[in-house]
N, C-alpha and C positions, 0 to 999 in steps of 0.2 A: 700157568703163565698168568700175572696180573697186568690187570687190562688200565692204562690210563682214561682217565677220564678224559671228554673232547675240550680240544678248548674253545673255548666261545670267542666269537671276534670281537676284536680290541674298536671301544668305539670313536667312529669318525672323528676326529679331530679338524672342525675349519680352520681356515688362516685367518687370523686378525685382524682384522681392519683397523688402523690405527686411524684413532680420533682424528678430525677434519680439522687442521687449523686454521681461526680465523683471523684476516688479513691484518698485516698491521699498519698502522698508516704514520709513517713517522716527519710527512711533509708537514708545516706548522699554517700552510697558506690552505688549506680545507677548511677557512673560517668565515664567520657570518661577513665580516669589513668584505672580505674578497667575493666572495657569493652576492653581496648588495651593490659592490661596483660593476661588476660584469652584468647583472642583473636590470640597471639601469639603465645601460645600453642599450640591453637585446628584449628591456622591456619599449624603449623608443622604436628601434627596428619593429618589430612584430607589431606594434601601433601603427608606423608609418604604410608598412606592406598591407595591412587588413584596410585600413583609409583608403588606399591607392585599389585595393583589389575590391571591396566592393563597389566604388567607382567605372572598374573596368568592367566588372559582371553587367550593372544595368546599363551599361552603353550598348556592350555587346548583346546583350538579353531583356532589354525593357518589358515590362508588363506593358499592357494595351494601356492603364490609366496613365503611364508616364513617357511614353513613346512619342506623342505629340510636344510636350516639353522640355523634351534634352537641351540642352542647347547645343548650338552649332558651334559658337565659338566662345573661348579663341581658338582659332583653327589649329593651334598647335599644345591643345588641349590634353587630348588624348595620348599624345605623345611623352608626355612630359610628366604624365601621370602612371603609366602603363612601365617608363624607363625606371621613376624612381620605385614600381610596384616591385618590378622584376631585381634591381640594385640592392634594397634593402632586405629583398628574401633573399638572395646570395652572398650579402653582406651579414646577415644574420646566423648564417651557419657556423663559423668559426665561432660569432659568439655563444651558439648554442651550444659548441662543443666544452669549450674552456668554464661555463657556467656548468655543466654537467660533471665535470674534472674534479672542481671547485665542491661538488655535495654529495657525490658517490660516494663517501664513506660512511655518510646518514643510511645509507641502504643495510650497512651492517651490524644497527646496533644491535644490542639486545637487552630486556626482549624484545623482538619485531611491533610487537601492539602493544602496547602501554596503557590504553585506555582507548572508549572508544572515540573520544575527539582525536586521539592520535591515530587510528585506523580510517578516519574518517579525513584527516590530515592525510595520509600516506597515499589513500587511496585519489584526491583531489591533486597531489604533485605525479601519481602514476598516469592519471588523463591528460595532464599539462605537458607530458613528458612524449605520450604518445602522440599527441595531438599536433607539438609544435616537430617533430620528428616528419609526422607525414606531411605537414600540409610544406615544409620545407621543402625537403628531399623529391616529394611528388614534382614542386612548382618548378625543380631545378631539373628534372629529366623532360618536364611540359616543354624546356627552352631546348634542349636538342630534338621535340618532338619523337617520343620513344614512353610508349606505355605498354611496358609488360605487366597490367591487370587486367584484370575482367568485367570493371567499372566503367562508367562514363565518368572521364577527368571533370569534367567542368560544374555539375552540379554538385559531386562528392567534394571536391575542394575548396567549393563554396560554403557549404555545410558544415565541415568540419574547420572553416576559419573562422564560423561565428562559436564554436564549441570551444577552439584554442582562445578567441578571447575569452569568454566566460570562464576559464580555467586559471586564465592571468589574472580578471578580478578576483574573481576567489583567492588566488593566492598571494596576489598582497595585502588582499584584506585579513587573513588568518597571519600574514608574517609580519602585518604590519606595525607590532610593537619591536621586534627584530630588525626590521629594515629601518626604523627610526633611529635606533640606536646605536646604526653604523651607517649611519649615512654619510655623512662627512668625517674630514681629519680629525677632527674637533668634538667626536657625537660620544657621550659618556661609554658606548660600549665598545668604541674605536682605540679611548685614551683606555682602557683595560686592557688589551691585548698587547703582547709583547714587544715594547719600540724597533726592538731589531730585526723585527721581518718586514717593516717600514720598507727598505730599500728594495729588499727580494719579492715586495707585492707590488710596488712600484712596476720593475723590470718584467714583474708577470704583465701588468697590464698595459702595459710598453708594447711588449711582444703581440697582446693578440691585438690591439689596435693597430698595428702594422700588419696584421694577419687580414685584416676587415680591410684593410688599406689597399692590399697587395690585391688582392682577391676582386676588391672594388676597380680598381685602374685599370688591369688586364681583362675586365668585360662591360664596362660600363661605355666603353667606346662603341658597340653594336645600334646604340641611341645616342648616346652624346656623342657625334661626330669628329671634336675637338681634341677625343679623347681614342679615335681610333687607328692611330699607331702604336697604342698599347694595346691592341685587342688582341691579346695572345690565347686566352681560356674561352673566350665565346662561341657560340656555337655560328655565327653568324657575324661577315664582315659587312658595314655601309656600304663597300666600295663593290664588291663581289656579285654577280650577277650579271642577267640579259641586260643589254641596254645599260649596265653598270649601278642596277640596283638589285637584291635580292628576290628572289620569289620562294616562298614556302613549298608552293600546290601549281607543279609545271603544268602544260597542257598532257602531255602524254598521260602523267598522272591522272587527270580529270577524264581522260577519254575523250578529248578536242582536240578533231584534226583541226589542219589549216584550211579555212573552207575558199573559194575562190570569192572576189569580189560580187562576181553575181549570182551564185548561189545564197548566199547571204541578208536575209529581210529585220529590218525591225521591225516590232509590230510594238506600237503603241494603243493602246484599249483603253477608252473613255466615251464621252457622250458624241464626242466626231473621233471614232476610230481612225488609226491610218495605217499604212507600212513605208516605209522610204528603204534603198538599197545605200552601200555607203557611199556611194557618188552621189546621190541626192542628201543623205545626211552630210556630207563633206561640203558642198554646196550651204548651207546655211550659215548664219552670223557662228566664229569662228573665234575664242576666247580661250586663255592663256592665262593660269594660275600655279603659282608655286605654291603646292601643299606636302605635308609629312604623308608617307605609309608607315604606320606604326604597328606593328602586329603584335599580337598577344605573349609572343612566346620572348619580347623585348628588343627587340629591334625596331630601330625605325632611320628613316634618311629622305628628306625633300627631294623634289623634282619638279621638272615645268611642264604641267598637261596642257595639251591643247584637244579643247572639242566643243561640245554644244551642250547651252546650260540645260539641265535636267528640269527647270521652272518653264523654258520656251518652249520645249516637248510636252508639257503639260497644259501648257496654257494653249497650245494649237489643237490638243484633245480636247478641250472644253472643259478641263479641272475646276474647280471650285477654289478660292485663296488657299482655303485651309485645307485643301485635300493631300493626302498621306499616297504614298505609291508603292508596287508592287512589284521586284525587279525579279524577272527568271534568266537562267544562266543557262547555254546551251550542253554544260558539263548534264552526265545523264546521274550522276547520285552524288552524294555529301551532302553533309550536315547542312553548308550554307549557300545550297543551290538557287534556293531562295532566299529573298533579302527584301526588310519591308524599311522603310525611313517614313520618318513624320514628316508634317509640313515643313518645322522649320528646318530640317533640311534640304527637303525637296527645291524649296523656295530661297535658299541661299545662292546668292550670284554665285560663289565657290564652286558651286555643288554640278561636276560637270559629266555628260556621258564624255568618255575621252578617248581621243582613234589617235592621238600622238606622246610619246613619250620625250623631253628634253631636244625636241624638235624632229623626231624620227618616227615610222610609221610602229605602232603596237607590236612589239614577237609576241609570238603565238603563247609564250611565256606570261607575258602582261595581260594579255586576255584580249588579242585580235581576234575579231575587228573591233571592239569596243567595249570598253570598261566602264563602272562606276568610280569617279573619283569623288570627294566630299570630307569637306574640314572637319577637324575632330571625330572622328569617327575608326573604331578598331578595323585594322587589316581584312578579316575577316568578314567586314559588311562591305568592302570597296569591289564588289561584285564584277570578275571577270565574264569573256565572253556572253555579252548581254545578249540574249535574243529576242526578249518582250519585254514590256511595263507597261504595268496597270495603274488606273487611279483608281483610288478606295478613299 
């Protein structure tokens, strides 16, 4: 009998991968004219909002050299600077989208590196990219108050807005024979480009400027009060709240009960200590100012306090002209439990401890029995439930 030989196994055969194809981009508007307009814009925004936001960092965060110099007013300072902060970083996002729309097809040339000023290029629009992405997106969940990180918001955001600027210089300084050349109807690299996408670039920039538009109206009411029947996207209404203004940080939040009138001390600490209960603070000259709360996260709305100026608490401790004060808050933790103000706030008529709201006694919300109020000055220094102040 003859014997077959074995067969050997037949070898593996993979499946194919068929080649990856790359995208094809057959829109005619992914061009420099269009990327220079959009460009202009969202390089104003992201100027405007950096201006605005490092104004609001050292109000709320002074170093000891400049603490004493803020100014106080005008007292509707802070306000007005903190609305356009928070306006132009959520006006800026549609533009940053439709700018990103506008260059994404740059991400596909090939080859990827060209040389190293081109990787060195790619790599200065990858930081600009990430840079204007967080400090956006981060500032816009700050305003519903909602941080799923593991950072502290305030410093990191700060940090990284001086990074997105330096990213914007550099990048119009490296684009800037590019953005020359399309900068206007008129600019030699604009009359090259095909006349008939004229109208279809037009209608593109049509579109997102009503985008910045829409976006602006429905939350720019939260501070500009004029504009708050359109606050439909905000996270926060003017009108909404105790007493018919917002609060961020209620008392239950804080850990402050409602304490009874005579359980209740101020202690004032200086060179003639004292305590007064609130019927003896109530008892004293009794002053009535309309000032903004404006709070960080873009809201703000006036109201009429009534209390005792925080300079005639000072000046009956024995303060000095130019002495600085020290406010503790009966809340037992947070970041702004303490609260320090320079002279010239101290010492502005404005600047009041306040036990009445719009003529009604403090809810426990507003910081009963007694608040800090004072002009120009972010939400988060207007120090509720007072229980001491020092002079320093």
């Amino acid at each position: 009998m003859k014997l077959r030989p074995p067969r050997l196994p037949r070898p593996l055969r993979l499946p194919r991968i068929p080649a990856p194809v790359l995208p094809s981009f057959s829109g005619r508007l992914h061009d420099a004219r269009t990327a220079t307009s959009i460009g202009r814009w969202l390089g104003g925004a992201i100027a405007l909002c950096f201006v605005t936001g490092v104004l609001s960092h050292y109000l709320q965060h002074p170093p000891d050299w400049l603490a004493d110099e803020l100014p106080s007013r005008p007292s509707w300072g802070y306000r007005v600077t903190q609305g356009l902060h928070v306006a132009s970083g959520i006006g800026a996002i549609p533009l940053l989208l439709a700018k990103l729309w506008t260059v994404y097809p740059r991400l596909f040339v090939r080859p990827p590196l060209r040389s190293v000023r081109h990787a060195l290029e790619r790599l200065s629009v990858a930081v600009l990219v990430a840079a204007a992405v967080f400090e956006l997106f981060t500032g816009l969940l700050n305003t519903v108050q909602w941080y799923p990180w593991p950072f502290s918001f305030v410093p990191v955001h700060f940090a990284v807005g001086w990074l997105l600027l330096g990213a914007v210089v550099l990048h119009v300084a490296v684009k800037y024979p590019e953005i020359r050349q399309h900068w206007g109807r008129r600019s030699p690299g604009t009359l090259e480009l095909p006349a008939v996408d004229g109208p279809d670039r037009r209608s593109l920039l049509t579109g997102v400027a009503a985008a910045v538009g829409a976006v602006t109206l429905t939350t720019a009411g939260q501070s500009l009060t004029p504009l708050k029947r359109f606050d439909l996207l905000a996270p926060r209404h003017p009108d909404h709240g105790p007493q018919g203004l917002p609060v961020n940080r209620t008392a239950a939040a804080a850990g402050v009960s409602r304490l009874s009138a005579r359980d209740w001390r101020l202690t004032v600490l200086g060179r003639n200590s004292y305590e007064l209960t609130l019927d003896e603070l109530g008892a004293l000259p009794q002053y009535t100012v309309n000032l903004p709360i404006a709070c960080v996260e873009g809201w703000s709305k006036s109201a009429k306090w009534t209390g005792v100026r925080v300079g005639d608490l000072l000046e009956r401790a024995g303060a000095w002209p130019d002495a600085a004060v020290r406010v503790v808050s009966l809340e037992r933790r947070g970041a702004y439990r303490v609260m320090e103000m320079g002279s010239g706030y101290a010492r502005d008529p404005l600047t009041l401890l306040a036990l009445c709201l719009n003529g009604q006694e403090l809810s426990p919300d507003h910081g009963y029995p007694a608040r800090i109020i004072a002009p120009n000055r972010p939400g988060v220094l207007q120090t509720k439930w007072v229980a001491r102040m020092e002079v320093i």
